[in-house]
C-alpha positions in Angstrom: 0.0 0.0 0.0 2.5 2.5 0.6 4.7 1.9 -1.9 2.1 2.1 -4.1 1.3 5.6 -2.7 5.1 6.4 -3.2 4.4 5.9 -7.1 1.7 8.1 -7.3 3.4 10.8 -5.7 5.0 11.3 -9.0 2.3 11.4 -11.3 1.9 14.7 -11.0 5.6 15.1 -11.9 5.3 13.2 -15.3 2.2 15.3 -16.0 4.2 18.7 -15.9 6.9 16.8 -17.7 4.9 15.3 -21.1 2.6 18.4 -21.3 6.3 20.1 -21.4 7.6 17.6 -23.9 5.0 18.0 -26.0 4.7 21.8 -26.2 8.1 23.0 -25.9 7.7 26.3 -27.0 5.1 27.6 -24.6 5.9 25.4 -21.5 4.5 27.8 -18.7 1.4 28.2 -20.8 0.5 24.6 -21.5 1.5 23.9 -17.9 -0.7 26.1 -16.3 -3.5 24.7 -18.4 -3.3 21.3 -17.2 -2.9 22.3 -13.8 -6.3 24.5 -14.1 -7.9 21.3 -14.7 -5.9 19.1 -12.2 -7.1 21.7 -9.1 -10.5 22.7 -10.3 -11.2 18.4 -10.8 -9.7 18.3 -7.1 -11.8 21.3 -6.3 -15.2 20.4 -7.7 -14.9 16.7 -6.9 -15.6 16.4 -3.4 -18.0 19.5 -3.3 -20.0 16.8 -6.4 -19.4 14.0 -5.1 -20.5 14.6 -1.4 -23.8 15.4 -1.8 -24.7 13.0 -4.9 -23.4 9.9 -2.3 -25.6 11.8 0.5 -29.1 12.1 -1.6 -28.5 9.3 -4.3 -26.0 7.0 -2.4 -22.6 5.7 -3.3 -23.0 3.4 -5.8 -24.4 6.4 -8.2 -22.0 8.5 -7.1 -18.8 6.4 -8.3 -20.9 5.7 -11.3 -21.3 9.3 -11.8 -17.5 9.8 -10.9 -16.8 7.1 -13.6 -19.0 9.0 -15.9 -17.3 11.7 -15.4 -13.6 10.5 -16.2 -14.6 8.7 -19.0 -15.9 12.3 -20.5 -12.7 13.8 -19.2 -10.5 10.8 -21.0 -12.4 11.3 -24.4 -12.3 15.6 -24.0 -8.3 14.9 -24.1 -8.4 12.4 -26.8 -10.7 14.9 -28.5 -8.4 18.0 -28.2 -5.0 16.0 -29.0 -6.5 15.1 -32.4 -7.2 18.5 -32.6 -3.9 19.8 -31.6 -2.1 17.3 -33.7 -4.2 18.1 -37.0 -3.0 21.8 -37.2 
């Protein structure tokens, strides 16, 4: 268990680094976009999911979670066909 939160502690480092790799020329700029969406997800998660497990229950509200990054997994697919089609 702990060693596998020791791996995740890095995550956030190999974000910053292929959303650096990948946009070399503007690093701060595309950095601070993906970090806009890592806070305001970390933000507007609890304050969702909290009261959708309180009034609907839990099981709806990990299937709404689930819902919700598999829309957030197909918006990045989405805009890195864009990006890459320029």
């Amino acid at each position: 268990m702990a060693r596998s939160g020791w791996r995740c502690s890095r995550c956030p480092g190999l974000l910053n680094y292929t959303v650096v790799l990948l946009n070399p020329s503007a690093p701060a700029a595309a950095t601070s976009i993906s970090q806009t969406g890592v806070y305001a997800g970390g933000c507007l998660g609890p304050l969702v999911f909290g009261p959708v497990a309180a009034h609907a229950g839990y099981p709806e509200a990990w299937v709404s979670a689930a819902v919700a990054m598999l829309l957030a997994a197909g918006l990045m697919l989405l805009a890195g066909r864009a990006l890459t089609s320029r």
